[in-house]
C-alpha positions in Angstrom: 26.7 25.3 52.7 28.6 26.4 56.1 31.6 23.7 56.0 34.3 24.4 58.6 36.9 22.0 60.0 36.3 20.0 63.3 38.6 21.2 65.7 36.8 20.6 68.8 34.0 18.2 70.9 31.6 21.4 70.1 32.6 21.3 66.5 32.1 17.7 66.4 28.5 17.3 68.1 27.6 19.9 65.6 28.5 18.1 63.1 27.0 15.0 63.9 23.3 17.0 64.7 23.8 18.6 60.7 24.8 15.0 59.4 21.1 13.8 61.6 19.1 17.1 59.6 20.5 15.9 56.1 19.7 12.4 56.5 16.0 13.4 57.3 16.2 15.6 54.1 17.4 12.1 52.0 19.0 14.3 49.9 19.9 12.5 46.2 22.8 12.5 44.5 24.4 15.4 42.9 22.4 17.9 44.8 24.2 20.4 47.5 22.7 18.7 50.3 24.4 15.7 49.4 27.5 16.8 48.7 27.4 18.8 51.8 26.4 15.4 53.9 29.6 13.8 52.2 31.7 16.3 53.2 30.5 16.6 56.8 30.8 12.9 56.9 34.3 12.9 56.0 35.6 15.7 58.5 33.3 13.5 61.0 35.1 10.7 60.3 38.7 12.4 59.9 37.8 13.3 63.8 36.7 10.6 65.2 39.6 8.5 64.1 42.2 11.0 65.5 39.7 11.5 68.8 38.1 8.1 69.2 40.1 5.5 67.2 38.9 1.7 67.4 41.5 -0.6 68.2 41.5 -4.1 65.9 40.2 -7.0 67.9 42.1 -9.4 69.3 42.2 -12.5 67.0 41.8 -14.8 69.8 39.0 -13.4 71.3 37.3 -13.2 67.7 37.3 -16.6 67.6 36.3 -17.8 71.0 33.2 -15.0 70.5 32.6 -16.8 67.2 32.7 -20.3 68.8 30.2 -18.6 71.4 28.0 -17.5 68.8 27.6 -21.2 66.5 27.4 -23.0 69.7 30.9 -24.2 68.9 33.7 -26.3 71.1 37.4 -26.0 70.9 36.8 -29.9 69.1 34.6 -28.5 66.8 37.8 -26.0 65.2 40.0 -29.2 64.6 39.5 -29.4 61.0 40.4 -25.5 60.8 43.9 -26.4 62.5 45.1 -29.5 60.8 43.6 -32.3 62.6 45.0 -31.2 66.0 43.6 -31.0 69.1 46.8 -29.3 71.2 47.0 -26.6 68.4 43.5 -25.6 68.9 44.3 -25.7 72.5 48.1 -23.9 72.3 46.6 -21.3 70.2 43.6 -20.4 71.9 45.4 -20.5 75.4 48.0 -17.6 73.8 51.1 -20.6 74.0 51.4 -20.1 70.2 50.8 -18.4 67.2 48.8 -19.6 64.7 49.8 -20.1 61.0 49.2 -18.4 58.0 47.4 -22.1 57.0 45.3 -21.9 60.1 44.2 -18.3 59.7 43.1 -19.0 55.9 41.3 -22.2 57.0 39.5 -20.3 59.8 38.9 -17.0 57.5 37.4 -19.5 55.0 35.5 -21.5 57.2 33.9 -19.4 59.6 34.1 -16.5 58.3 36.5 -14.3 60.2 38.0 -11.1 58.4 41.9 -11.8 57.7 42.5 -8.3 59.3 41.1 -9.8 62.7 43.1 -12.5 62.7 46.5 -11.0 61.5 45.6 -8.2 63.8 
C-alpha cells in the first residue's frame, strides 16, 4: 500500500484511477485492499472539497425544481404555507423569507432536506 497525500490535479487523477482498480477488485472488509480504498477515498474527498466544493442549493430554486418534477402549481403549495396564496407567491418571488413553520411543513410534505431550505 503506496498512500501519499493529494497535493496536486496529477495526485488527484491518480487517485481517483486506484480508487476505479480497487472497486474492480471488491475488496471485503478488513482486508488491505479495503482499507487502502478507504483511505484513498478519504484524501479524495479531503481534496475535492478544498478544490471543487459544492455550494448548498438555493432553497427557492429546490422547490420550484420540486414543483417541476410532481407536476405541481404555486396553488398546489398552499397547504404547506398556511392557507395563503401571497405567501406562496412573496416567497417564491424572493419578497420574503419563509418561516421556520413553512420550512417544516414543506420538509415534511414534499420531502425537501432542512439543509436546503435553511441554506
Amino acid at each position: 500500500m503506496d498512500i501519499r497525500p493529494i497535493r496536486t490535479e496529477e495526485d488527484y487523477k491518480t487517485a481517483l484511477k486506484r480508487i476505479d482498480e480497487l472497486i474492480a477488485l471488491d475488496p471485503k472488509e478488513g482486508t488491505p485492499a479495503f482499507d487502502e480504498l478507504d483511505i484513498i477515498s478519504t484524501l479524495v474527498e479531503a481534496y475535492e472539497n478544498i478544490h471543487y466544493p459544492i455550494d448548498a442549493p438555493d432553497p427557492i430554486e429546490a422547490i420550484k425544481y420540486i414543483m417541476e418534477e410532481k407536476g405541481l402549481e404555486q396553488k398546489d403549495l398552499v397547504k404547506y404555507f398556511g392557507g395563503s396564496k401571497s405567501l406562496v407567491s412573496n416567497v417564491l418571488s424572493r419578497k420574503r423569507r419563509m418561516s421556520i413553520r413553512v420550512m417544516k411543513a414543506l420538509h415534511q410534505g414534499l420531502g425537501i432536506p432542512y439543509e436546503i431550505l435553511m441554506a
